[in-house]
C-alpha positions in Angstrom: 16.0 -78.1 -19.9 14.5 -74.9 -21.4 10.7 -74.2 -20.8 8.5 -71.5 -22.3 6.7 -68.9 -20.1 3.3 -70.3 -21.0 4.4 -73.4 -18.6 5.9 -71.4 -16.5 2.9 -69.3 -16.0 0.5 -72.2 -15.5 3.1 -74.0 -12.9 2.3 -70.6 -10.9 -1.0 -70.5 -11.4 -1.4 -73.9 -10.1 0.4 -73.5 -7.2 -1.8 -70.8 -5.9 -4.0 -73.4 -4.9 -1.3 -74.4 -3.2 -0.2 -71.1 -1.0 -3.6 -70.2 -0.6 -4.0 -74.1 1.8 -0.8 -73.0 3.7 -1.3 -69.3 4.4 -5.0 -70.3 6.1 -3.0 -73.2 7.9 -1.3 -70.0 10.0 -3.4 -67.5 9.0 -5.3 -67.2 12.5 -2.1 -68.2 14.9 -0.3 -64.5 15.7 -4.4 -62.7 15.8 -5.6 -65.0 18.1 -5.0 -62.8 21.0 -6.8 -59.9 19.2 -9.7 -61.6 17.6 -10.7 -62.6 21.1 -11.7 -59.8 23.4 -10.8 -57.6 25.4 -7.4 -56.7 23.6 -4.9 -54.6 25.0 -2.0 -54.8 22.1 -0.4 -51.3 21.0 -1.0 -49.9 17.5 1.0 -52.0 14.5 3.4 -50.2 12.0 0.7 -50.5 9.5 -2.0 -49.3 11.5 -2.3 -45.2 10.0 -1.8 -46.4 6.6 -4.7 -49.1 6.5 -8.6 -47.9 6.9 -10.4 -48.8 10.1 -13.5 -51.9 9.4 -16.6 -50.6 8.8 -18.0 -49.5 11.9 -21.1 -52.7 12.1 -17.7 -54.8 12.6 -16.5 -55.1 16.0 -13.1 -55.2 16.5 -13.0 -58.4 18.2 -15.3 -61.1 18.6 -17.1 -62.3 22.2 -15.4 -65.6 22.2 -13.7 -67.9 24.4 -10.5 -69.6 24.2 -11.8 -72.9 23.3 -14.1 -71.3 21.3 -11.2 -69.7 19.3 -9.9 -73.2 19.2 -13.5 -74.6 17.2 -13.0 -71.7 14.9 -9.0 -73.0 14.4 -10.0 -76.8 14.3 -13.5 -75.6 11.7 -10.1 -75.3 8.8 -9.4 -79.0 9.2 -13.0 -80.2 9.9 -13.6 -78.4 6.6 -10.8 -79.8 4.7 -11.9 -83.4 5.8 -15.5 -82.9 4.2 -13.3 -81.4 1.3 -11.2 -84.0 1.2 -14.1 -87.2 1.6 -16.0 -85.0 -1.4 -13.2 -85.0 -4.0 -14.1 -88.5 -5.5 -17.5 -87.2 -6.0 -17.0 -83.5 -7.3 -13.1 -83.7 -9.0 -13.5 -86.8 -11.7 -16.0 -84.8 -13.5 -14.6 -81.7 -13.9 -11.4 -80.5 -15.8 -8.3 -78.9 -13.8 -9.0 -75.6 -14.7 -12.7 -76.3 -13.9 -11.4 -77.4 -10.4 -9.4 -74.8 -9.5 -11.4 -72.2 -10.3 -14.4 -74.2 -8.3 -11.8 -74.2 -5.4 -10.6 -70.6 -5.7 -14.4 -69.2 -5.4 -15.2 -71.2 -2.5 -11.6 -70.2 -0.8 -12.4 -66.8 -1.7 -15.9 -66.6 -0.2 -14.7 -68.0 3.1 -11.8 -65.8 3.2 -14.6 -63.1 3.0 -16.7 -64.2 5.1 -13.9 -64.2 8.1 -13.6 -60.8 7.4 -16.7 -59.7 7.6 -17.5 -61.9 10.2 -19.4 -60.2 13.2 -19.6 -63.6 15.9 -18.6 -67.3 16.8 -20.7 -68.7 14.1 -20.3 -67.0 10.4 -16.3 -67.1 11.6 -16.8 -71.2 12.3 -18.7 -71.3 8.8 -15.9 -69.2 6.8 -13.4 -70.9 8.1 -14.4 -74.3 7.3 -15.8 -73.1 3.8 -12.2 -71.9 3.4 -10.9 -75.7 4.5 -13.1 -77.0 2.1 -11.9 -75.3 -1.0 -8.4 -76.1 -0.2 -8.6 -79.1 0.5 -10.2 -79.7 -2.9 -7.5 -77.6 -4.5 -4.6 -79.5 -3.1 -5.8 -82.9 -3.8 -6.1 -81.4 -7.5 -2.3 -79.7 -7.7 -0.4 -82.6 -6.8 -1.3 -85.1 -9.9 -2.0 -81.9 -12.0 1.8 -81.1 -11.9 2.8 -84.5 -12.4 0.3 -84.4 -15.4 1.9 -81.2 -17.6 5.8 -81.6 -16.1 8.2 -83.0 -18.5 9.7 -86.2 -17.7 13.1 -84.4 -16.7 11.9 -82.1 -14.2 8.8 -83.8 -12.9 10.2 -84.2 -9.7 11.5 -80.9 -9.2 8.2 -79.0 -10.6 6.5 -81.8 -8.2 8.4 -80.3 -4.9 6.8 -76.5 -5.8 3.6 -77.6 -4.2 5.4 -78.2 -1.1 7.5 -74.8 -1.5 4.3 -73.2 -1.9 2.5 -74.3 0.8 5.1 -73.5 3.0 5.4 -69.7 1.4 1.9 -69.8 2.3 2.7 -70.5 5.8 5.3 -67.9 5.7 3.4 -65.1 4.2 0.7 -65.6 6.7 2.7 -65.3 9.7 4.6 -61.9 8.3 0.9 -60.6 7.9 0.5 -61.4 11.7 3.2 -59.8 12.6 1.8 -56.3 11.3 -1.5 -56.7 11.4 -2.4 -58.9 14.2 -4.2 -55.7 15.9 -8.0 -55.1 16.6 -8.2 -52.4 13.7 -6.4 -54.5 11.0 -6.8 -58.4 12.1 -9.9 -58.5 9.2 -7.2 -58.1 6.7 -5.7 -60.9 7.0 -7.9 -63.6 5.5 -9.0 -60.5 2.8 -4.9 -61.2 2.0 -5.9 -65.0 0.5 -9.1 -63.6 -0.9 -7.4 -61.4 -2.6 -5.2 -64.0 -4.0 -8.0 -65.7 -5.0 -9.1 -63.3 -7.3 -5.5 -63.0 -8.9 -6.1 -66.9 -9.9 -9.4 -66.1 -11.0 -8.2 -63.7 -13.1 -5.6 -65.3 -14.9 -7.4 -68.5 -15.0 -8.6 -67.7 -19.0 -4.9 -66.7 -19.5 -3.5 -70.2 -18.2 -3.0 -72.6 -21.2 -5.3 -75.7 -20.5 -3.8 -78.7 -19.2 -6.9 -80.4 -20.4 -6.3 -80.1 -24.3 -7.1 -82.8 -25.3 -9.8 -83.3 -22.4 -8.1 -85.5 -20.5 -8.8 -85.0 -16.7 -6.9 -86.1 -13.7 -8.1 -89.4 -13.2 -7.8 -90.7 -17.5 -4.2 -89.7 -17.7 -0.8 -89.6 -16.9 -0.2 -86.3 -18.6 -0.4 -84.3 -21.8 0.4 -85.8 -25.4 3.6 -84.3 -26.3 2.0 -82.8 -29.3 -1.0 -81.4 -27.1 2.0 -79.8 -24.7 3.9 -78.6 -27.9 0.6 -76.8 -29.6 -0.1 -75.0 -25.9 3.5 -73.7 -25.8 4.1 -75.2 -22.6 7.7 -76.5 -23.8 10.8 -74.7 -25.8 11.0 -75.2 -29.2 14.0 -77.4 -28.6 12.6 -79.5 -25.9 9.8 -80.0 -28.3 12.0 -81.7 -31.2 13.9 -83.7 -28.6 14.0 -87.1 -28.9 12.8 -88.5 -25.9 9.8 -86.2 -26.3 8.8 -87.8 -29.6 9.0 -90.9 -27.9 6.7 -89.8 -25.2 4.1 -88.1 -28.1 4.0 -91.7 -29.4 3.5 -93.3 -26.2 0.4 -90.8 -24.9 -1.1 -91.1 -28.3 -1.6 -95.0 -27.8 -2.7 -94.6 -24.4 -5.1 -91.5 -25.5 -6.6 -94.2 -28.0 -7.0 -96.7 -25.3 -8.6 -93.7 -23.1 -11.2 -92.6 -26.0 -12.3 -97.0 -26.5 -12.8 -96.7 -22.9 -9.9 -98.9 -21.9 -9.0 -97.1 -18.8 -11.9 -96.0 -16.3 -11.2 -93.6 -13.3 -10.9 -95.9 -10.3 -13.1 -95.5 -7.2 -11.3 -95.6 -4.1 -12.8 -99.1 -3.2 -12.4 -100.4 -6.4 -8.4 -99.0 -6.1 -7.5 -100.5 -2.5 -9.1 -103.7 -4.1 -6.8 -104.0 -7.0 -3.5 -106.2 -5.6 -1.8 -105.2 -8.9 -1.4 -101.5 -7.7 -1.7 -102.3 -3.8 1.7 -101.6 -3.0 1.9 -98.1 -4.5 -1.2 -97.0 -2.9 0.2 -98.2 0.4 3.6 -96.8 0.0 1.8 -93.1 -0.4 -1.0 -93.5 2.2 1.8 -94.4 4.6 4.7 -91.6 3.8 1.7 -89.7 4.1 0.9 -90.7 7.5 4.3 -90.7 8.3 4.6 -87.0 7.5 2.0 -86.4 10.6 3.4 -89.0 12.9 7.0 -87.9 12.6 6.0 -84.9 15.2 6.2 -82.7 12.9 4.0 -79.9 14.7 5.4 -81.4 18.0 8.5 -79.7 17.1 6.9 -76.4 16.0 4.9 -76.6 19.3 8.3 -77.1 21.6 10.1 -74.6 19.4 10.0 -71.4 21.4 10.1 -73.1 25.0 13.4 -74.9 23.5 14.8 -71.8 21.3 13.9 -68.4 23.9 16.6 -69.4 26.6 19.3 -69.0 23.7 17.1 -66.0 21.9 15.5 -64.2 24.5 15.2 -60.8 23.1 13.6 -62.3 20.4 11.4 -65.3 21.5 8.2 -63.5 19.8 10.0 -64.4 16.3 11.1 -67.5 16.9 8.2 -69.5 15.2 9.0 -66.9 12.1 12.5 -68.1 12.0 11.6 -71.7 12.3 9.4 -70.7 9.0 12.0 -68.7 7.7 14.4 -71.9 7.7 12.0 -74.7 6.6 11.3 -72.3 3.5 14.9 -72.2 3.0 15.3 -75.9 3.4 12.8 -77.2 0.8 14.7 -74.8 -1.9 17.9 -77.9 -2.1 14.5 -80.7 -2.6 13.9 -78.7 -6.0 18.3 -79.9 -7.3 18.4 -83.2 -4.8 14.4 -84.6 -6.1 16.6 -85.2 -9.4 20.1 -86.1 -8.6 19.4 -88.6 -5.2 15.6 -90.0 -6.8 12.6 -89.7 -4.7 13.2 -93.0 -2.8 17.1 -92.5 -1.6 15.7 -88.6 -0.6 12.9 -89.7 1.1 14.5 -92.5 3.4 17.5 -90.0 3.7 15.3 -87.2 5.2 13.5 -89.9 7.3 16.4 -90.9 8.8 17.6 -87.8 9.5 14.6 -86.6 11.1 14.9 -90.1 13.4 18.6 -88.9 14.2 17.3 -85.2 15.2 14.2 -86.8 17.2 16.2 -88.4 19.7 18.9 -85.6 20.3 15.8 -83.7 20.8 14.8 -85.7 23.4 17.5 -86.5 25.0 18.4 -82.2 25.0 14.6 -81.9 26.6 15.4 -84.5 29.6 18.7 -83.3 30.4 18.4 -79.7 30.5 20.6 -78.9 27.1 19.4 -76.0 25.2 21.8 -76.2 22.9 21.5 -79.7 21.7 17.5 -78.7 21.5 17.9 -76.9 19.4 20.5 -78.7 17.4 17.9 -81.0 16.9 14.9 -78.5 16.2 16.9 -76.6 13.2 18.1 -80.6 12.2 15.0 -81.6 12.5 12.4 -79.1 10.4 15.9 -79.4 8.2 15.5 -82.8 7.2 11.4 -83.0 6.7 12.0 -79.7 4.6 14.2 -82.0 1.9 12.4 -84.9 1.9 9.2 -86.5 3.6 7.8 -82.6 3.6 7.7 -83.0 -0.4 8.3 -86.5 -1.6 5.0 -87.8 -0.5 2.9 -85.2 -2.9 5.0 -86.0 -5.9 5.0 -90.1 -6.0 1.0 -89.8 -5.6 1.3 -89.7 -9.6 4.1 -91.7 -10.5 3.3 -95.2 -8.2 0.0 -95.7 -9.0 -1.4 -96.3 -13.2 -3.3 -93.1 -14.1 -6.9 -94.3 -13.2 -6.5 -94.5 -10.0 -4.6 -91.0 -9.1 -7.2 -88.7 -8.2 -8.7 -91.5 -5.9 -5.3 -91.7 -4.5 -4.9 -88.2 -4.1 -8.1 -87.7 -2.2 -7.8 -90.6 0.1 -3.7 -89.5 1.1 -5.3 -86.1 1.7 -7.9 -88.0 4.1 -5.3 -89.7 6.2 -2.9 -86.2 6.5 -6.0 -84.7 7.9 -7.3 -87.4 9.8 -3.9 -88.4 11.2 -3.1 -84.5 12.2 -6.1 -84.2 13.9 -5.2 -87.5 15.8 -1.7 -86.3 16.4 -3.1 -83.0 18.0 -5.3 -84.9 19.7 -2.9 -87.2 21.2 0.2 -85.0 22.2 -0.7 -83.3 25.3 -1.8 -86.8 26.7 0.8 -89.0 26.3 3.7 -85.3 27.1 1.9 -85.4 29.9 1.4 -89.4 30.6 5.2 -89.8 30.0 6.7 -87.1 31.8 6.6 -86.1 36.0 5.7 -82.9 37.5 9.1 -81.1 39.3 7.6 -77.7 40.2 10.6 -75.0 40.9 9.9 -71.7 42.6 9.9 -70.4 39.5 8.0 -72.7 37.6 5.2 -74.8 39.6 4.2 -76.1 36.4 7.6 -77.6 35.6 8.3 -81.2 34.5 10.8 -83.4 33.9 11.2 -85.9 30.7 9.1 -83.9 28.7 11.3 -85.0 25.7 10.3 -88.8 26.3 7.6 -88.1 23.4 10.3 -87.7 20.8 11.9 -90.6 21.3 8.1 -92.0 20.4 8.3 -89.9 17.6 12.2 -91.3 16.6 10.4 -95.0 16.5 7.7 -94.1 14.6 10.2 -92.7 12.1 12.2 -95.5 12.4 9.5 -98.2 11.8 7.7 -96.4 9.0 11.1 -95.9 7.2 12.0 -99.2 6.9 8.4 -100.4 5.9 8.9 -97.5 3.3 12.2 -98.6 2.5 11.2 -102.4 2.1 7.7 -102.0 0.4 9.0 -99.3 -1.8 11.7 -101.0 -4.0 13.8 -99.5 -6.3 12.7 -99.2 -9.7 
């Protein structure tokens, strides 16, 4: 299938959004040891060919550890009130109107972490920053489902994904050369910066909302609406199938304008038994994405990963990145070919498979099959439960009730990460012995009990998945 640059362009510019939620999800993990004084760390490769901050800055703040830790949780406290707003701020406003809405409030808070002189403006930029995109990325997910032609929805729908994990990536390769007291400021300027490229090309975007049809009125563009905004070839736009589909949305744009479709409140849409199982499938691959361990396995990464890279065990959460970017590239082919179900259930089980040789490499002392089961792992959420979840938020529910859905499977991602970092250290510890070496008083033993927690909650929530989500 041939598209026109027009779409192209506005796939991009709707997946900043995107980037912009995953680069502050790491933005602040390789600085933290800077931002917090005293510092002692040599001069980065970048450091004579960036200015100094202007001299009122300090060049690190007078904060505690756990203080550091508020400003790091302040993203997620901010993207829950972002999140818990949407209904109220998102059904009134276009797409465009959104994202521009969520770019200026991303790129104030990027701001104001750079130009933050203490503990507090840094807690209030960073949770003005988890605000605006948290708004933005309850937006992108049905907004790509919305403009994506029947034949690729699925692929264009794992690009979110792929950005939020460039995001993630980008951020931590700014780390590495500018975690340092003179240039640690320019790191949130970076997504400030990006920002303003999506401001600026916002009046060159064509508008997904022409006819105004916003996220929560309908599935997606008239075929004719998408033909006279260029956002298909000339050939997709005389194909068949696309006729059909102009004929279709017209009808339902008719119904739309007599005021036969209302967006859906999120009371009003857990309510309705009609689209109860949809709403449940996506609140609880959403979930699922949290409670797999997920950032467990980030967490145990370098512990598991330095004994067999030793001379590199600063990296080895960049290579981790590195490889979960690589692995969501096959999701964009398999999304299509293997349907959203059969890749979802696939990755699940191979993340189950992966959880327990995880644990069972943790207990008994092999590195090797640790990290076997870290690379399988991050491998196998990269393909499938990493993506899938965004994309069926606009294809198992009718179109009335997606932005409702999409604010509320936000909600329970953030809610259930925050519970999930909550929760870990506990029940590691609860779980596992102390077995202090010589070398290693703190050492314990069946510290890898947790995954095997992990590998049942992958197991029970993929066959709930697998039985509530039928084929078809």
């Amino acid at each position: 299938m041939e598209v026109s640059v027009r779409f192209t362009l506005l796939v991009f510019w709707l997946c900043l959004s995107s980037f912009i939620y995953g680069f502050h999800i790491s933005a602040l993990n390789s600085p933290q040891s800077v931002i917090i004084c005293p510092s002692t760390s040599s001069l980065p490769p970048l450091h004579h060919l960036l200015p100094s901050p202007p001299s009122f800055l300090p060049p690190c703040l007078d904060i505690t550890t756990a203080q550091f830790g508020f400003i790091t949780a302040a993203f997620t406290f901010g993207g829950l009130f972002g999140c818990l707003s949407s209904p109220a701020i998102l059904p009134s406003l276009t797409i465009k109107r959104s994202l521009v809405l969520c770019a200026l409030v991303s790129l104030l808070g990027g701001l104001v972490q750079s130009l933050a002189p203490g503990l507090w403006i840094m807690l209030f930029g960073r949770a003005l920053t988890g605000f605006g995109a948290a708004l933005g990325i309850c937006v992108v997910p049905p907004a790509l489902g919305l403009i994506a032609p029947e034949k690729i929805r699925g692929s264009v729908g794992v690009l979110h994904q792929l950005s939020i994990v460039t995001g993630i990536l980008m951020a931590q390769l700014s780390g590495l050369y500018l975690s340092q007291p003179s240039t640690w400021r320019y790191i949130p300027f970076l997504s400030s910066l990006v920002c303003f490229v999506q401001l600026l090309l916002s009046p060159l975007v064509p508008s997904p909302d022409s006819p105004r049809i916003t996220l929560s009125s309908s599935p997606k563009l008239s075929s004719r609406a998408i033909e006279e905004e260029g956002l298909l070839s000339e050939e997709e736009a005389e194909d068949d199938e696309t006729r059909a589909r102009r004929a279709l949305a017209e009808e339902e744009l008719v119904g739309i304008a007599a005021g036969g479709e209302k967006p859906m409140g999120v009371w009003e849409m857990l309510r309705d038994r009609d689209i109860r199982r949809g709403v449940l499938c996506c609140l609880g691959a959403m979930l699922l994405q949290q409670f797999s361990g997920i950032n467990a396995v980030f967490f145990f990464s370098v512990s598991i990963l330095t004994p067999l890279m030793p001379t590199n065990a600063p990296l080895i959460a960049l290579y981790l990145t590195i490889f979960n970017f690589i692995m969501t590239f096959p999701a964009v082919y398999l999304v299509e070919r293997l349907g959203r179900r059969t890749l979802l259930l696939g990755s699940i089980a191979g993340m189950g498979v992966a959880s327990m040789c995880l644990g069972y490499g943790l207990n008994e002392g092999k590195n090797e099959l640790s990290a076997v089961g870290v690379f399988a792992f991050v491998g196998s959420f990269a393909i499938g439960l990493g993506p899938v979840p965004f994309i069926i938020i606009s294809e198992l529910v009718p179109p009335p009730a997606r932005s409702s859905l999409s604010s509320l499977s936000l909600l329970v991602n953030f809610v259930s990460n925050l519970a999930i970092g909550a929760l870990f250290l506990p029940v590691r510890l609860a779980l596992s012995s102390p077995k202090p070496t010589p070398e290693d008083p703190e050492q314990r033993e069946g510290e890898g009990t947790v995954f095997y927690l992990f590998a049942g909650c992958l197991i029970l929530g993929g066959l709930a998945l697998g039985r509530g989500w039928r084929s078809g």
